[in-house]
C-alpha positions as CSV (number, residue, x, y, z in Angstrom):
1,X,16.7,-7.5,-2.5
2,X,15.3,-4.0,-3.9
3,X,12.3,-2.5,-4.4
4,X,12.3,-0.4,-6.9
5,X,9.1,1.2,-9.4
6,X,10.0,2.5,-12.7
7,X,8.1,5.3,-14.3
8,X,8.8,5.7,-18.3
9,X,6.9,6.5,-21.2
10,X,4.1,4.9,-20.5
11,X,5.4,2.5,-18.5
12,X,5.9,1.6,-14.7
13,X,6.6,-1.4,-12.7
14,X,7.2,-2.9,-9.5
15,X,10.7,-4.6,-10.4
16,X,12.3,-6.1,-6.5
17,X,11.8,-5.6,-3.6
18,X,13.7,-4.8,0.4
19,X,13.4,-7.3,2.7
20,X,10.5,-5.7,4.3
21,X,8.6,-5.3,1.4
22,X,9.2,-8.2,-0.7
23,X,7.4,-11.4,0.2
24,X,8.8,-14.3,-0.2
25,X,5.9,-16.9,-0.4
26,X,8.4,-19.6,-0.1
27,X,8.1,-19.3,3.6
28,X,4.7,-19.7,3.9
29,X,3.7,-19.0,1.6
30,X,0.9,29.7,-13.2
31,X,-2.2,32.2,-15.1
32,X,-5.6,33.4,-15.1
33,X,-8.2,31.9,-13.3
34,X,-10.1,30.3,-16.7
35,X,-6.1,29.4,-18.0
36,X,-4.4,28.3,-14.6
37,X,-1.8,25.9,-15.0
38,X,-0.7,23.9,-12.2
39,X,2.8,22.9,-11.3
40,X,2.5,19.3,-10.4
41,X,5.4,17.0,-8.9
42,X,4.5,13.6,-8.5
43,X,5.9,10.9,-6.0
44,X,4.8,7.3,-4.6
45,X,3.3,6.7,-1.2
46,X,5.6,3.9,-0.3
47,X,5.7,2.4,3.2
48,X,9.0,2.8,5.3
49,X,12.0,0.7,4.4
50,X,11.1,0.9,0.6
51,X,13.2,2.4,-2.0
52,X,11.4,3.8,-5.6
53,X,12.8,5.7,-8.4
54,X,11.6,7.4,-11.5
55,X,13.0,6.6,-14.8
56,X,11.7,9.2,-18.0
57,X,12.5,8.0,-21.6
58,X,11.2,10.4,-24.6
59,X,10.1,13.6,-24.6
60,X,6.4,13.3,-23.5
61,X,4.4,11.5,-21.0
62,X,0.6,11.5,-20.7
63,X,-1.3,11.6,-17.6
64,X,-4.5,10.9,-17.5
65,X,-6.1,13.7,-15.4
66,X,-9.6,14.2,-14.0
67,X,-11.2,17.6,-12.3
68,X,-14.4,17.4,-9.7
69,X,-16.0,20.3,-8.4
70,X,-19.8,20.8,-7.2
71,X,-20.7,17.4,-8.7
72,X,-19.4,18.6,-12.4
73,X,-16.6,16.4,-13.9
74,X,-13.7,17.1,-16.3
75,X,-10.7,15.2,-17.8
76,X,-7.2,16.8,-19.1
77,X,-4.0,15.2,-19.9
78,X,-0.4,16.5,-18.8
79,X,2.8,15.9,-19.8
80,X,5.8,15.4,-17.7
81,X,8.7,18.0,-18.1
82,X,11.3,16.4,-15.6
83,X,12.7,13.9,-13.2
84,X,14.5,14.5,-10.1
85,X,18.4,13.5,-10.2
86,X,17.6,11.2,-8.0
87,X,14.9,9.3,-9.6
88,X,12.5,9.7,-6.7
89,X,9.7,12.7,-8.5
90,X,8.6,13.7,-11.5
91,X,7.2,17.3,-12.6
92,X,4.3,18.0,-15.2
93,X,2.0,20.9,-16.0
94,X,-1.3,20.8,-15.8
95,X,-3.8,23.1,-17.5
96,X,-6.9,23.4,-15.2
97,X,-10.3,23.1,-17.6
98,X,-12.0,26.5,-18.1
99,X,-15.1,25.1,-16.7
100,X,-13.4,24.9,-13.2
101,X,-13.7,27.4,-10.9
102,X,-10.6,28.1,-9.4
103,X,-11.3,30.9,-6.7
104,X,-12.8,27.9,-5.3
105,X,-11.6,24.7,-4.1
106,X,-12.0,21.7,-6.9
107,X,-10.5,18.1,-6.4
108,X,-8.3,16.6,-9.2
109,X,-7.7,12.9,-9.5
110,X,-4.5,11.2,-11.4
111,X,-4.8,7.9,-13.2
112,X,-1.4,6.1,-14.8
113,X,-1.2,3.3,-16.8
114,X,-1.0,2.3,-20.3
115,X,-1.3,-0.1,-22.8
116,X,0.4,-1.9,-26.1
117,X,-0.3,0.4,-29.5
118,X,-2.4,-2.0,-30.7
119,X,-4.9,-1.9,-27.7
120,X,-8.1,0.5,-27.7
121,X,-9.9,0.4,-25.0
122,X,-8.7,0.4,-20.8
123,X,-5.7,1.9,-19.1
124,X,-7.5,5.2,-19.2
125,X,-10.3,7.4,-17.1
126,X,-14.0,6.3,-18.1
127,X,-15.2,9.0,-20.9
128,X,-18.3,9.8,-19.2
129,X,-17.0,9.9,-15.8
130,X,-13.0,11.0,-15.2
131,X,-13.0,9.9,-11.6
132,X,-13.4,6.5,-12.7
133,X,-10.2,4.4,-13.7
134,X,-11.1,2.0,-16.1
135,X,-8.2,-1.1,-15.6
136,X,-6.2,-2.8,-18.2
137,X,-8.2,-5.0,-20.8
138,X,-6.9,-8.1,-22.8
139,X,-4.1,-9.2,-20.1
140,X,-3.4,-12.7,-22.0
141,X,-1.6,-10.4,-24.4
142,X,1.1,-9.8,-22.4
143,X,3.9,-12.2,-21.8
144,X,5.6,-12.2,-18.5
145,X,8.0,-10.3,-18.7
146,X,8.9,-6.9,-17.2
147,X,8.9,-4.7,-20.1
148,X,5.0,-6.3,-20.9
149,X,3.8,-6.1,-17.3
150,X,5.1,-2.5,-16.8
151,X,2.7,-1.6,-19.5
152,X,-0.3,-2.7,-17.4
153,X,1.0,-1.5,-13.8
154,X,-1.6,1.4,-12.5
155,X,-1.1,3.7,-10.0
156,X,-3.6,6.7,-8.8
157,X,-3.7,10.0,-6.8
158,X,-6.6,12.4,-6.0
159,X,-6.2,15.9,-3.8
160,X,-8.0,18.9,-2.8
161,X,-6.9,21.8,-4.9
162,X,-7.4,25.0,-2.7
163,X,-7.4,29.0,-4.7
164,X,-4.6,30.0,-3.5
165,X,-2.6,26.4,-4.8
166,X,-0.8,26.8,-8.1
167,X,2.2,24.3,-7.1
168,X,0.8,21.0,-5.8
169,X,2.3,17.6,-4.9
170,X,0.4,14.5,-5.9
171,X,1.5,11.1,-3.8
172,X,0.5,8.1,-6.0
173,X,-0.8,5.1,-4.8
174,X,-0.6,1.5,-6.0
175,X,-3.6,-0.6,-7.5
176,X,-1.7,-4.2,-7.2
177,X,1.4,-5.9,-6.7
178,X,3.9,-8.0,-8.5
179,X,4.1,-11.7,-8.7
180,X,7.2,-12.8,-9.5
181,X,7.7,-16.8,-10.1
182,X,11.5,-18.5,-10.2
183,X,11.1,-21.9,-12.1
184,X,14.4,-24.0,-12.0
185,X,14.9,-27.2,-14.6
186,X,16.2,-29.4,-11.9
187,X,16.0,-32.3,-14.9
188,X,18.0,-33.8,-17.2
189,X,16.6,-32.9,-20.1
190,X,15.6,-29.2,-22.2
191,X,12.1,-28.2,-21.6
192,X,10.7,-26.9,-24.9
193,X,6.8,-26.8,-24.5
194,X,6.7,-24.0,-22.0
195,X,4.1,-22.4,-23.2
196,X,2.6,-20.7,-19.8
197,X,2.4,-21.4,-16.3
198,X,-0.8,-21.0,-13.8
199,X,-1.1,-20.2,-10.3
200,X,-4.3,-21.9,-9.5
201,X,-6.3,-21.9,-5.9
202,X,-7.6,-25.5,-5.0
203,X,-9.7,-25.9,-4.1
204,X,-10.8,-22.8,-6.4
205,X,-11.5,-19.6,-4.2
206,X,-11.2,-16.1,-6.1
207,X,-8.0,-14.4,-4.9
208,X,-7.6,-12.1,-7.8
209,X,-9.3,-8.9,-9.4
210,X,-9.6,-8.1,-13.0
211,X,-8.1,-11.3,-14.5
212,X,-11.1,-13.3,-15.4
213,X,-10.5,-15.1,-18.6
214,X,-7.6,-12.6,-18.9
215,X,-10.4,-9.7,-19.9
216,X,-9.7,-7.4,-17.1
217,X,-11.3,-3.9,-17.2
218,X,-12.5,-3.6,-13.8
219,X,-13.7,0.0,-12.6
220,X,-11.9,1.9,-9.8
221,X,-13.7,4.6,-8.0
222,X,-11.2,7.3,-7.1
223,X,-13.6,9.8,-5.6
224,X,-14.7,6.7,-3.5
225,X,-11.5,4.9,-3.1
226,X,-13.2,1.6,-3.9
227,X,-13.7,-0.8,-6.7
228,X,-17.1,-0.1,-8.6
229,X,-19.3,-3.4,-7.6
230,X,-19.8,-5.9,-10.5
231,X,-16.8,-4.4,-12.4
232,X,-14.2,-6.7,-10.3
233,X,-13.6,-9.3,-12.3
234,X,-12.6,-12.2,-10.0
235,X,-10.7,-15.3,-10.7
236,X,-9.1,-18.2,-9.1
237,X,-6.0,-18.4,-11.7
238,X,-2.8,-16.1,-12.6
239,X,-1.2,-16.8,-15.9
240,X,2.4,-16.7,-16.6
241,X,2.6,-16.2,-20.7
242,X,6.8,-17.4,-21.2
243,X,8.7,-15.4,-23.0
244,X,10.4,-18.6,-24.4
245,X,8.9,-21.7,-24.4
246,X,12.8,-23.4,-23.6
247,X,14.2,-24.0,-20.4
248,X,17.4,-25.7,-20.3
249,X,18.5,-28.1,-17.3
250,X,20.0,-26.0,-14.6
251,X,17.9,-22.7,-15.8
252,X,16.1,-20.4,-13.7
253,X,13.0,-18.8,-15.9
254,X,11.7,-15.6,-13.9
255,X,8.6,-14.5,-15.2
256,X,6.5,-11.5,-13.9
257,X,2.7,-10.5,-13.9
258,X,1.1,-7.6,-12.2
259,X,-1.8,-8.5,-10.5
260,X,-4.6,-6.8,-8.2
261,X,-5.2,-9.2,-5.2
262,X,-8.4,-9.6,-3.7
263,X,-7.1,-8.1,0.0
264,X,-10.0,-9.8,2.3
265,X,-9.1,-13.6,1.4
266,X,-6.9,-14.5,4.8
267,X,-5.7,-18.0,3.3
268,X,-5.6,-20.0,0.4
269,X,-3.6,-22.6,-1.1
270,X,-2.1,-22.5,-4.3
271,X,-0.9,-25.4,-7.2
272,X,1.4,-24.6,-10.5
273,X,0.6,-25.8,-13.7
274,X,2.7,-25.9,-16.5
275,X,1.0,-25.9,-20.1
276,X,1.9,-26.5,-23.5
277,X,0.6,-24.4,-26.7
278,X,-2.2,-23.1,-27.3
279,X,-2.8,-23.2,-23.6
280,X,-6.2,-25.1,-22.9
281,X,-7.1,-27.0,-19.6
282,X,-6.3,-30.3,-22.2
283,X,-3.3,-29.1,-22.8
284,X,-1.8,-29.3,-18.8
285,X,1.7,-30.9,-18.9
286,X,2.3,-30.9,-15.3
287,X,1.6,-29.8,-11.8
288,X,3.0,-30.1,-8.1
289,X,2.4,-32.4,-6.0
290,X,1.9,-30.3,-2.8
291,X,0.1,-27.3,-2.9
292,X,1.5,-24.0,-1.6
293,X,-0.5,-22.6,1.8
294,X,-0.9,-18.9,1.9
295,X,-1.2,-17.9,5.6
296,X,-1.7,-13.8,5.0
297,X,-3.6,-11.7,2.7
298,X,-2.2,-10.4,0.1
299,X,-1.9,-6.7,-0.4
300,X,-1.5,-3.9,-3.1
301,X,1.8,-2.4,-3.3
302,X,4.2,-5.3,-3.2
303,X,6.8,-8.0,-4.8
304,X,5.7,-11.4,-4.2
305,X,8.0,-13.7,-4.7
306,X,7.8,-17.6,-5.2
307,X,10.2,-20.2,-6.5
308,X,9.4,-23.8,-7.9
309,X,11.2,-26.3,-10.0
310,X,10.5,-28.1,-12.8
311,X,11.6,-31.8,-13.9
312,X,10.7,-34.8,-16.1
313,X,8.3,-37.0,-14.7
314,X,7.5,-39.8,-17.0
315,X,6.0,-42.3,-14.3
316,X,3.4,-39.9,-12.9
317,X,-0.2,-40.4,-12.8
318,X,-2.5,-39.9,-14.9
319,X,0.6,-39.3,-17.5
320,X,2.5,-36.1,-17.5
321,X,6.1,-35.1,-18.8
322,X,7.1,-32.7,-15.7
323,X,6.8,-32.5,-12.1
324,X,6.4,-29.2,-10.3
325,X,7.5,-28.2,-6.8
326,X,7.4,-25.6,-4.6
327,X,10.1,-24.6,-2.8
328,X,12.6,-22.0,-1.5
329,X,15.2,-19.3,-2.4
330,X,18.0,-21.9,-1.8
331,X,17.7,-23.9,-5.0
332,X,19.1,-20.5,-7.0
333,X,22.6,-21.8,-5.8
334,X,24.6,-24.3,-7.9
């Protein structure tokens, strides 16, 4: 498998992963002072073993930039000029704010993220305070897919900008993790009420931030490095929007959310639900038997992966068309 993160107007995404970074929960789960411009070239703080690349498409990509100096707080925006043949950085410029001085050391703070045109508020830097990154809102309006969870996937940087610095390097970090779910039709017959499918604790313990009832906009602290408290947004439940609502006997749906994991819950186990439209808890259509066991924490940064199938199941009870199970990679092969 690869691991790769795309960067593209507006857009990035964890897509696979290596073997040491995917985790497959089958198993168990330059100017004057008041006009400086900075040089910027950006790159992701990935662990060892990892491959990423950057991928630019249009002319312009914003950055949503915040300054810091002496307790005063500016934001900017950039636009990226260039990637690397090799995918692996991108360049912007940056003009520094005239309020900051620079024959003094200020620290600037890099937000990325984005949102669909018709969205208004989150993916961007809190107005009245730039070192806050405010998450992205409305997540039930994106189907899973991974041109629709790119658009959400948020990455941050913040560095010490000395005087004498006019060409700097920013190292981005991740704010969550991909999960990404391979349901097989092992049955008979087409599935063609497939409206969503949920990822549910049970017995329900929060293992997600900035999902509840799909609203999302937590607050990240980047001057702190920490999530501002009451903003987090927990919830028990991850929901897969289809992109079809058809799955033919013998197909393999693979559907993908980005997702920010709460990193302190050790274990949990986890049932899949599927639904039909609109969606509601009456409208449930079938779940697994046996529940999956989670037996690490989940961290920022990476692919999950998990793989299930999907079946009729008229003599279940209380009455449901399908039967869900959890099981491993092997059921991809014929």
């Amino acid at each position: 498998m690869k691991f790769k993160l795309f960067f593209y107007a507006a857009i990035a995404l964890i897509a696979a992963g290596c073997s040491n970074e995917t985790v497959d929960l089958g198993d168990d789960l330059t100017a004057e002072p008041e006009d400086q411009v900075l040089q910027v070239t950006a790159s992701f703080e990935e662990p060892a073993g990892t491959r990423g690349y950057l991928e630019e498409a249009g002319a312009t990509i914003i950055k949503s930039i915040g300054f810091e100096q002496d307790e005063t707080k500016y934001s900017n925006t950039a636009n990226v000029t260039s990637v690397s043949a090799d995918g692996r950085t991108a360049t912007f410029t940056l003009t520094v704010p005239a309020g900051i001085d620079t024959g003094n050391a200020y620290t600037l703070y890099a937000y990325r993220s984005s949102r669909k045109s018709d969205k208004t508020a989150g993916s961007v830097l809190d107005p009245a305070d730039p070192t806050i990154a405010i998450l992205p809102l409305e997540q039930f309006d994106y189907l899973a897919t991974l041109a629709d969870q790119a658009t959400v996937f948020s990455i941050w940087s913040k560095k010490v900008i000395e005087p004498a610095m006019t060409t700097i390097s920013l190292s981005f970090k991740h704010l969550g993790s991909m999960m990404t779910l391979n349901l097989k039709n092992v049955g008979s017959a087409t599935i063609s009420d497939l409206h969503s499918i949920v990822l549910q604790t049970n017995p329900s313990q929060n293992w997600i931030i900035n999902r509840l009832n799909g609203n999302g906009g937590a607050l990240f602290d980047m001057a702190a490095e920490t999530y501002v408290g009451g903003s987090e947004q927990f919830s028990t439940t991850l929901t897969f929007f289809t992109p079809s609502a058809t799955l033919a006997p013998d197909e393999v749906g693979t559907y993908y959310l980005w997702f920010v994991p709460k990193t302190d819950i050790a274990a949990f186990d986890l049932m899949l639900a599927s639904l039909k439209s609109p969606g509601t808890l009456s409208d449930i259509t079938g779940l697994t038997n046996v529940n999956k066991s989670i037996t690490r924490s989940l961290q920022t940064g990476k692919n999950y992966l998990l793989f299930a199938t999907i079946e009729n199941d008229e003599a279940s009870t209380p009455p449901r068309p399908y039967l869900l199970k959890f099981t491993d990679s092997t059921f991809i092969a014929p």
